[in-house]
Legacy VTK file of the C-alpha trace (Angstrom):
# vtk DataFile Version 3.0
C-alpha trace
ASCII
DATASET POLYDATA
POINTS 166 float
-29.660 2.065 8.990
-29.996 4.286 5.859
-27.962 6.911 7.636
-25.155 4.931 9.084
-24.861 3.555 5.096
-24.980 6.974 3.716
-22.265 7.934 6.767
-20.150 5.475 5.585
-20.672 6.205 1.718
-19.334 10.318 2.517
-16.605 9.674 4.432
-15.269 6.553 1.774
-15.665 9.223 -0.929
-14.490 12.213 1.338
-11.276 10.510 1.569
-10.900 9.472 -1.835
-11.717 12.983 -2.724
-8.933 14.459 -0.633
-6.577 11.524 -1.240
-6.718 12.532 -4.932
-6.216 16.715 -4.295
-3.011 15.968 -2.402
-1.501 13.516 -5.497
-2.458 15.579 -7.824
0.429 17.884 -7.785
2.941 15.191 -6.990
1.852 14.026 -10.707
2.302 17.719 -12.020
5.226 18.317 -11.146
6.225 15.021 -12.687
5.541 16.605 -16.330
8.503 18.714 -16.592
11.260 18.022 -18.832
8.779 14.780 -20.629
8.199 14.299 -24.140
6.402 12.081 -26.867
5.073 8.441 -25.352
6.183 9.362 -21.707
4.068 12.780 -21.755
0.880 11.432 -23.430
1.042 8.266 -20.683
1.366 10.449 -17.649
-1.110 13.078 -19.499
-3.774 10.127 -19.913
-3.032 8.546 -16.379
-3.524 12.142 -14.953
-6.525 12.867 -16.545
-8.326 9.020 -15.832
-7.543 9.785 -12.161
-9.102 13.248 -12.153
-12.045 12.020 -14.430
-12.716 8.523 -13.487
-11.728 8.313 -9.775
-11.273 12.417 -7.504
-14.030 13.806 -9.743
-16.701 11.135 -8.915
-15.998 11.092 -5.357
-16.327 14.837 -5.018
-19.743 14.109 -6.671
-20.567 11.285 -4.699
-19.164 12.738 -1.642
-20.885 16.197 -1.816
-24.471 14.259 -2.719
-24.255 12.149 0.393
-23.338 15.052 2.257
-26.563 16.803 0.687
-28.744 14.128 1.861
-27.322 13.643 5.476
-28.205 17.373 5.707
-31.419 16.894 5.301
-31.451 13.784 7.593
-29.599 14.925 10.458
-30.650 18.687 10.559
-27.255 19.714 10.880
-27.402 23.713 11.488
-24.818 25.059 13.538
-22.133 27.267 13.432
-19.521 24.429 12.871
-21.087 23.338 10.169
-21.427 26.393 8.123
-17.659 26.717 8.692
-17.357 23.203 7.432
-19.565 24.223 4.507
-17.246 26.827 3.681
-13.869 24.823 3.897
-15.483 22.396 1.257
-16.189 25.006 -0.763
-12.675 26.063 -0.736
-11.988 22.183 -1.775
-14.233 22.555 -4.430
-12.347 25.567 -5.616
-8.972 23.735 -5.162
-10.862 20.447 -7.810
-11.902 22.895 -10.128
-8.207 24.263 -10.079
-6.602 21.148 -10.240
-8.770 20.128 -13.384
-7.933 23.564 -15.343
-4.239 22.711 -14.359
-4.852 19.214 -15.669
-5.685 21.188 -19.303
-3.419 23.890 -19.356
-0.166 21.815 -17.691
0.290 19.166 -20.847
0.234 21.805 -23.257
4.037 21.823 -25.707
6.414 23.814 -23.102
4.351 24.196 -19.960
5.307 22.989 -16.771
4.354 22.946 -12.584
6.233 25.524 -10.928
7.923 24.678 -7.684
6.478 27.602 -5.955
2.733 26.180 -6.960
3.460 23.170 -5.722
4.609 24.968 -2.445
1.627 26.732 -1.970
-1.158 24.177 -3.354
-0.131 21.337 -1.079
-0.230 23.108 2.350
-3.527 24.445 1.254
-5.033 21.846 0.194
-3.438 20.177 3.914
-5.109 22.929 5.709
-8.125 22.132 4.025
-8.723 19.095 4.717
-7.285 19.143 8.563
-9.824 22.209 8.931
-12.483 20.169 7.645
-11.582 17.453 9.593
-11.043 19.174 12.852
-14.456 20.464 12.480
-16.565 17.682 12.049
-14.746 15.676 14.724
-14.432 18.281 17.439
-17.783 20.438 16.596
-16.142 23.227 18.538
-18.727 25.990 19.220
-18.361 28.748 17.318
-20.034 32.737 17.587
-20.224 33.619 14.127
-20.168 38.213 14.637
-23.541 39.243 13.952
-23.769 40.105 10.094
-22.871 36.582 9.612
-24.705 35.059 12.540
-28.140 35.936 10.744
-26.784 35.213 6.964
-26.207 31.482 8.243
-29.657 31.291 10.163
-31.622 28.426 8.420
-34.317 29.928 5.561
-32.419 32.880 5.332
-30.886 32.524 1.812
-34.824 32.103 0.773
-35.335 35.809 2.301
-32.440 37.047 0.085
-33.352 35.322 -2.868
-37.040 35.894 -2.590
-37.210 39.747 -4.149
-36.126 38.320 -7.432
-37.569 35.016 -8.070
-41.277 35.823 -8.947
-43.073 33.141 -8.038
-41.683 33.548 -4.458
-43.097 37.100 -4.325
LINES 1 167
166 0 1 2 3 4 5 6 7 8 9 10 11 12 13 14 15 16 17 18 19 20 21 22 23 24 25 26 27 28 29 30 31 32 33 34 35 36 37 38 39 40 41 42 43 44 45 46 47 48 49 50 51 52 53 54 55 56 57 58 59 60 61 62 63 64 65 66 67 68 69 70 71 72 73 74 75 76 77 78 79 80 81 82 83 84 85 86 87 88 89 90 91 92 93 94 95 96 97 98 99 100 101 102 103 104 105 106 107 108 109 110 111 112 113 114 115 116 117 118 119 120 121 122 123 124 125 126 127 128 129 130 131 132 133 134 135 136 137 138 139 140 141 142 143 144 145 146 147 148 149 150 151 152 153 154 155 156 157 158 159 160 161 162 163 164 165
């Protein structure tokens, strides 16, 4: 039952999370051309729904996904791929939130050529994440990588400069 709950719980916050990286730069590229009382409303609107509501489920999201790891025992080659594409989302939430502090500075604005490329990539994202968890195609990682995603390997890395696992 816990499961099933915690199922539900990542994919809710999953889709917030990725409902929030796709408006984001419709509400950049909003901020051109704005000034005084309609600049600071769309600046504090844009920054309550990248504080109080994407950031969170990102959070939320990734934790549940964290614990239904450890439940499940999820270890195979579609799901390090999937690890990796939400790593790449991470990378596109930290973005958007330096945007977020750079963007309503006096004179700056969202190019049209950002928005170009940071909407089909955040798209592909998400459809790559997506087609991976529902269609679990098998994948043959080459070798090199094959062995870097075997489970306890990271510890094996790690373990020649963390003393106490010496």
């Amino acid at each position: 039952m816990i499961v099933a709950w915690l199922k539900f719980i990542h994919v809710a916050t999953i889709a917030l999370w990725s409902a929030g990286l796709i408006a984001l730069p419709f509400l950049y590229r909003q901020r051109r051309g704005l000034e005084g009382e309609a600049l600071h409303r769309l600046h504090a609107f844009t920054r309550f729904f990248y504080v109080a509501l994407v950031s969170p489920a990102a959070f939320v999201a990734i934790g549940s996904g964290t614990v239904l790891i450890f439940l499940m025992g999820t270890y195979e080659a579609w799901f390090s791929a999937k690890l990796l594409a939400v790593a790449m989302m991470t990378g596109i939430h930290i973005f958007s939130g330096l945007m977020i502090l750079r963007l309503f500075e006096p004179g700056q604005y969202y190019p049209a050529w950002r928005f170009a490329l940071i909407v089909p990539l955040t798209l592909l994202v998400i459809a790559s994440i997506l087609f991976l968890v529902l269609g679990k195609p098998r994948l043959d990682w080459p070798d090199f990588l094959a062995e870097l995603f075997t489970p306890g390997r990271l510890g094996e890395i790690v373990a020649p400069f963390i003393a106490w696992m010496k």
